[in-house]
C-alpha positions as CSV (number, residue, x, y, z in Angstrom):
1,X,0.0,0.0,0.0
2,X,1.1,3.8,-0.8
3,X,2.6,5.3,2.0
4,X,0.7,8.7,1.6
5,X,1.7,12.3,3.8
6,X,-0.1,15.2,3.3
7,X,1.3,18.8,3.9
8,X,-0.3,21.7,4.0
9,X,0.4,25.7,3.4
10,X,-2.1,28.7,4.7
11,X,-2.2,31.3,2.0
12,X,0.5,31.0,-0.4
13,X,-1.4,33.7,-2.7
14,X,-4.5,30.9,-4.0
15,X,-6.5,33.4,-6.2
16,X,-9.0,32.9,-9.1
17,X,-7.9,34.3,-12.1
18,X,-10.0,34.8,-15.5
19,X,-8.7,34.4,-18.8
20,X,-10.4,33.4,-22.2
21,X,-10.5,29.7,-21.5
22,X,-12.6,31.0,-18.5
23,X,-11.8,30.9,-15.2
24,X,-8.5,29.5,-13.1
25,X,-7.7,28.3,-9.6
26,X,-4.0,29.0,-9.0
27,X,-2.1,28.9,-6.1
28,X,1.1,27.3,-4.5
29,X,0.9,23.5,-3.6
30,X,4.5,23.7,-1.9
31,X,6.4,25.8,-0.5
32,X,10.4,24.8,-1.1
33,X,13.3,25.4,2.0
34,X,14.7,28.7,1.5
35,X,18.0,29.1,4.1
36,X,16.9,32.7,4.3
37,X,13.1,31.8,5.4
38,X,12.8,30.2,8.3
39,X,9.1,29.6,7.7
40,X,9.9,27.2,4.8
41,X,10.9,24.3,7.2
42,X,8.3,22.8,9.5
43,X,9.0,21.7,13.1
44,X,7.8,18.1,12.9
45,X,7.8,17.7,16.6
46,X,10.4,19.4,19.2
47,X,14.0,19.3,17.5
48,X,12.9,17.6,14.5
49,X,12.2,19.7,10.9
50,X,11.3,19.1,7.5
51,X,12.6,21.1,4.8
52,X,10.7,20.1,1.2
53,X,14.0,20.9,-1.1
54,X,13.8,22.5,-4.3
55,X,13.4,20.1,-7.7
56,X,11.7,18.1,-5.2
57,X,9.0,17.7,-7.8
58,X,10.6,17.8,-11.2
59,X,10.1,14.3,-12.1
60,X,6.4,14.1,-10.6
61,X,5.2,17.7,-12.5
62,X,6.7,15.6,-16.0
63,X,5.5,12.1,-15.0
64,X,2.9,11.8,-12.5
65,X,-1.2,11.5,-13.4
66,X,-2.2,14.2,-10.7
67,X,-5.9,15.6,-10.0
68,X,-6.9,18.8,-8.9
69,X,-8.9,18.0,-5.6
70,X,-10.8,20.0,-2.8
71,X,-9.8,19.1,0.7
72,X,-8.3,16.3,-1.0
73,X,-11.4,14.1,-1.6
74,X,-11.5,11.9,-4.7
75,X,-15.2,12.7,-5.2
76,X,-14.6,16.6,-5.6
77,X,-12.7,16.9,-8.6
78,X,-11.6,20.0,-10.5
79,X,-8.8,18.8,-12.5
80,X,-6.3,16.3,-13.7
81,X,-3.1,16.7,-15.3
82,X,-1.7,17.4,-17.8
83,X,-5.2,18.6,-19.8
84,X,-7.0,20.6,-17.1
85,X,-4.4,21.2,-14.3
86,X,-1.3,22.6,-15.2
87,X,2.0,22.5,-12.8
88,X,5.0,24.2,-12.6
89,X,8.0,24.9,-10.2
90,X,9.8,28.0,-9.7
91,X,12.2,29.6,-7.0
92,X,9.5,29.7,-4.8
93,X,7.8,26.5,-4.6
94,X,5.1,24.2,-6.8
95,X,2.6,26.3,-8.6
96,X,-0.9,24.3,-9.4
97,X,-2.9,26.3,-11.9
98,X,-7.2,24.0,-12.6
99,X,-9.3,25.5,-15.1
100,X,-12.2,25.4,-13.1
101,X,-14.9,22.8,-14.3
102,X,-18.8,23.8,-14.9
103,X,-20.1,22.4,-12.6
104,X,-21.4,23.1,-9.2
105,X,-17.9,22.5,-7.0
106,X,-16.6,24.4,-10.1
107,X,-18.1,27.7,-9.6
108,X,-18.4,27.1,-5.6
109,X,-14.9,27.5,-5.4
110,X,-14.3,30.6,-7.3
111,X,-16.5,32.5,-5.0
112,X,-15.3,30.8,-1.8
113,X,-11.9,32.3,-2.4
114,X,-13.3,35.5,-3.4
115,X,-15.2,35.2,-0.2
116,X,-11.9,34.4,2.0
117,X,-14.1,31.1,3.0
118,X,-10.8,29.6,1.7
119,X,-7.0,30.2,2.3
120,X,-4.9,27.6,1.8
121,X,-3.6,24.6,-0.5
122,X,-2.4,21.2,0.0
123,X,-1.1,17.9,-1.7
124,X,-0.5,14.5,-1.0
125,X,2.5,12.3,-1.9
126,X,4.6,9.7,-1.2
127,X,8.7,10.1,-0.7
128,X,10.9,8.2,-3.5
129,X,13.8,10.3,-2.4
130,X,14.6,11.4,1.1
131,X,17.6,12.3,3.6
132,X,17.6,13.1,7.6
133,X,20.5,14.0,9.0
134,X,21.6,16.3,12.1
135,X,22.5,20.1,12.3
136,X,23.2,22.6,14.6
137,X,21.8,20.8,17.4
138,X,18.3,19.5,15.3
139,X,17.3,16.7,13.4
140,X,16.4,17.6,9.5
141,X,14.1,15.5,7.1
142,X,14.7,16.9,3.5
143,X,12.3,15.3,1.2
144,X,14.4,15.4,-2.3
145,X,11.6,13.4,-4.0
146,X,8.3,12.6,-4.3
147,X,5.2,10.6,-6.1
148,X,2.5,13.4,-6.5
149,X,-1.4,12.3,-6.7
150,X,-3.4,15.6,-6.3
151,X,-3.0,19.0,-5.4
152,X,-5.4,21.5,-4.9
153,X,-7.1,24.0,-2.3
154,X,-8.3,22.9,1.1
155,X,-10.7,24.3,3.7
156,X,-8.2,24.0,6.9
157,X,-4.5,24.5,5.9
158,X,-2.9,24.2,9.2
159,X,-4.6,24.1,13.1
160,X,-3.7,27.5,14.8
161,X,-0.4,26.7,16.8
162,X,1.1,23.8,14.8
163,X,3.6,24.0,12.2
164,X,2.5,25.3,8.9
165,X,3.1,22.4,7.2
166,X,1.3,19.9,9.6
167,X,-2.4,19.8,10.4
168,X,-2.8,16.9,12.9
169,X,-0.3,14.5,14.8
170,X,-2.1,11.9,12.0
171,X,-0.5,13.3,9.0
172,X,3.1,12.1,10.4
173,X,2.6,8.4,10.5
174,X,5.4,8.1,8.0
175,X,7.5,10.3,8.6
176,X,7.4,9.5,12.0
177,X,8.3,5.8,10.7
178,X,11.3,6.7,8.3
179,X,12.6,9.2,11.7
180,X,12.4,5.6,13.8
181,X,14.0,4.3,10.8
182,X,16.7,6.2,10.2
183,X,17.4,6.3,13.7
184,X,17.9,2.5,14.1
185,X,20.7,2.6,11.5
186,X,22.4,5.5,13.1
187,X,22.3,4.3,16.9
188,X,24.9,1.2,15.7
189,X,26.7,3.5,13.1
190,X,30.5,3.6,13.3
191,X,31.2,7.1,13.3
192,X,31.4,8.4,9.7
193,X,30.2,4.7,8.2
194,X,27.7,5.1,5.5
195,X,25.7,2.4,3.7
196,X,28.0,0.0,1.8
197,X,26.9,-2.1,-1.5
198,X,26.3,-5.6,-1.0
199,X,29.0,-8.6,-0.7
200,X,28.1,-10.9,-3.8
201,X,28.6,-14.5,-2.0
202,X,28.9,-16.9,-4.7
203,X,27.6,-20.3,-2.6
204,X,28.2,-24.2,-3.6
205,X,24.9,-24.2,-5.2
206,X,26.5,-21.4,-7.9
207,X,23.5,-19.6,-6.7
208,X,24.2,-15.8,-6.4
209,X,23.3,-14.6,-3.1
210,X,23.5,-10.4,-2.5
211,X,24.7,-9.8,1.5
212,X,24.4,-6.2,3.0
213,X,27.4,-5.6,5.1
214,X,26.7,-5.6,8.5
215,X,29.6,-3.3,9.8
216,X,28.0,-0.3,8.9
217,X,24.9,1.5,9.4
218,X,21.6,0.9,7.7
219,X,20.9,4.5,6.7
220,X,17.6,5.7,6.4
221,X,15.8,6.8,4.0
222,X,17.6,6.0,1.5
223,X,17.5,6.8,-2.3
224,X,14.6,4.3,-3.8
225,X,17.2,2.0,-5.7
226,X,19.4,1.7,-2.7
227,X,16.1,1.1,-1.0
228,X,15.5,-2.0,-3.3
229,X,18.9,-3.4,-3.1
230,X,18.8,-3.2,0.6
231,X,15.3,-5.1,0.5
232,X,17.0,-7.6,-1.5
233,X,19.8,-8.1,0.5
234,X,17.5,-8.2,3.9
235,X,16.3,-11.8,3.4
236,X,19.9,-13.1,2.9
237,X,20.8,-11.4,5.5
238,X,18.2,-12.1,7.9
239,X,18.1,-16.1,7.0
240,X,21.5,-17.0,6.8
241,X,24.3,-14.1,7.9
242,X,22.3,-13.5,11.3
243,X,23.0,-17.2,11.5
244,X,26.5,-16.6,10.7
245,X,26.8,-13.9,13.1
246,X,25.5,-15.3,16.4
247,X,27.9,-18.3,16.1
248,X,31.3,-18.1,14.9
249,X,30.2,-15.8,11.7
250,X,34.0,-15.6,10.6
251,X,34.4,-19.7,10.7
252,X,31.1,-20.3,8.9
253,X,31.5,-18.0,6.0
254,X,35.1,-19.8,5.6
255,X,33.7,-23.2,5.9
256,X,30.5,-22.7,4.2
257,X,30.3,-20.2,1.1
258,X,33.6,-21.0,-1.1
259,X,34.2,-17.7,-2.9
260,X,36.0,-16.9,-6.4
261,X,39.6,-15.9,-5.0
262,X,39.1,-12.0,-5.1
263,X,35.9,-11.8,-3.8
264,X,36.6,-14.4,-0.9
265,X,39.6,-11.8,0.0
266,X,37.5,-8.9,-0.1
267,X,34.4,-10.5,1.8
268,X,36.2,-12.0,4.8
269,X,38.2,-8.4,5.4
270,X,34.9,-6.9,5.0
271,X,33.1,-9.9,7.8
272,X,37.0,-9.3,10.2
273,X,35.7,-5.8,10.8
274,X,31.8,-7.1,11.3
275,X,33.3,-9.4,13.7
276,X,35.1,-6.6,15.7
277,X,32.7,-4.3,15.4
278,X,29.5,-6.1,16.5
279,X,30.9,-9.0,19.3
280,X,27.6,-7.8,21.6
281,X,25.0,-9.6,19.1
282,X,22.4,-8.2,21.4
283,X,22.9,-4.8,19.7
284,X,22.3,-5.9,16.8
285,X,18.5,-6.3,17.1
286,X,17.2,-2.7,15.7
287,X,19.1,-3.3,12.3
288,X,17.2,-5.8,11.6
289,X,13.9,-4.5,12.6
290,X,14.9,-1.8,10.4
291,X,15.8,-4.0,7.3
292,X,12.3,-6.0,8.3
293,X,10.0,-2.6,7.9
294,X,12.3,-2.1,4.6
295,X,11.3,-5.6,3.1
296,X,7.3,-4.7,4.0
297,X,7.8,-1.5,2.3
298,X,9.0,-3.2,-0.9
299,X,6.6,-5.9,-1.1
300,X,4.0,-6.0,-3.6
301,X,0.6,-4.6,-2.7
302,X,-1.7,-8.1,-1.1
């Protein structure tokens, strides 16, 4: 299932604007970080901000089949890429521009925001491309990439006294997941370690087997191929190296996977440092939690 967030911006000029194709509901979706603005990142929760990064949509405004929705609810539609909603990113953020429909939502709306009866916009997506890290003193989630499905104005931008960006605790389900995440990788970390590619073990059976290196963190969010490789690796990992590990991981791997003389060399100095790294086997428990939620992530829809 699509692991949907929803963010939402109060004011960001939405206007009704006439032309002669008739009349147009235009205002910003998204608001990108500016350095200079502090108002263009969005406190999550105490310490913890989310910065949405410019060309964060570039793909999705060439790619993506978005619709133009109110309050985004499927059954109030005003438009749908690329005929009747138009998008387009600038310095400033995501600009959505709906020739309004005739119909009855489609000439509610116009007078609404005449009216001030509406002020804001919103749009929901899902993260391909994402990096948290820490700075002066405060965790930061910069979302670098996204799927888009609709975009459009909204009724209640923001709750009086919450971020700008975020409505209700609900709307951070996921990002509350990728911060528990990424946090699991970085509590076992070595300092300056970063995710590594996977070992190719070449076993008896000739049978190719991709292995994650467990020296290093698991860093998350990660970029959506290294996402996939690391979902691939997990069940390798999690059936036979966890195996490996909690006996004599160094012996096994000797004993038990015969490798092509290069790769042997280069996969038993890789498992030495595992071995030092990681004798407490107990600490090892949240990394593979973490490759778990991974692997769900990745599976195909039931």
């Amino acid at each position: 299932m699509a692991k949907i967030e929803r963010r939402f911006v109060p004011a960001e000029g939405i206007e009704c604007r006439k032309d002669a194709d008739g009349t147009h509901i235009v205002g910003y979706g998204a608001v990108y970080y500016d350095a200079d603005k502090p108002d263009t990142q969005f406190e999550m929760w105490p310490g913890v901000f989310e910065r949405i990064m410019p060309r964060t949509f570039d793909r999705a405004i060439k790619e993506d089949d978005v619709r133009g929705l109110f309050n985004h609810d499927p059954n109030q539609v005003l438009g749908r890429t690329p005929k009747t909603m138009k998008l387009a990113s600038d310095k400033r953020g995501t600009q959505y521009d709906i020739s309004a429909p005739d119909t009855q939502l489609g000439r509610d709306i116009p007078v609404l925001l005449k009216r001030g009866d509406i002020n804001g916009s919103s749009f929901a997506f899902e993260v391909t491309d994402e990096e948290w890290r820490k700075e002066d003193g405060v965790e930061i989630r910069e979302i670098q990439g996204v799927k888009l499905y609709d975009m459009g104005p909204v009724t209640y931008p923001a709750y009086v006294g919450t971020s700008a960006g975020i409505r209700a605790d609900g709307e951070l389900t996921e990002a509350r997941a990728s911060y528990e995440a990424w946090k699991a990788g970085t509590a076992l970390a070595p300092s300056g370690s970063d995710v590594a590619e996977p070992v190719e073990l070449v076993a008896d059976d000739a049978e190719t087997r991709s292995v994650a290196d467990p020296a290093v963190t698991v860093e998350f969010p990660l970029k959506e191929a290294r996402r996939r490789r690391l979902a691939n690796a997990g069940k390798a990992l999690t059936a036979r190296v966890r195996a490996k590990l909690e006996s004599d991981m160094d012996a096994r791997v000797r004993g038990n996977v015969p490798l092509q003389s290069a790769r042997r060399q280069a996969a038993l100095a890789r498992i030495d440092e595992a071995t030092d790294a990681y004798r407490d086997m107990e600490a090892l428990g949240p990394i593979f939690d973490a490759i778990e939620r991974v692997r769900a992530e990745q599976a195909p829809d039931a």
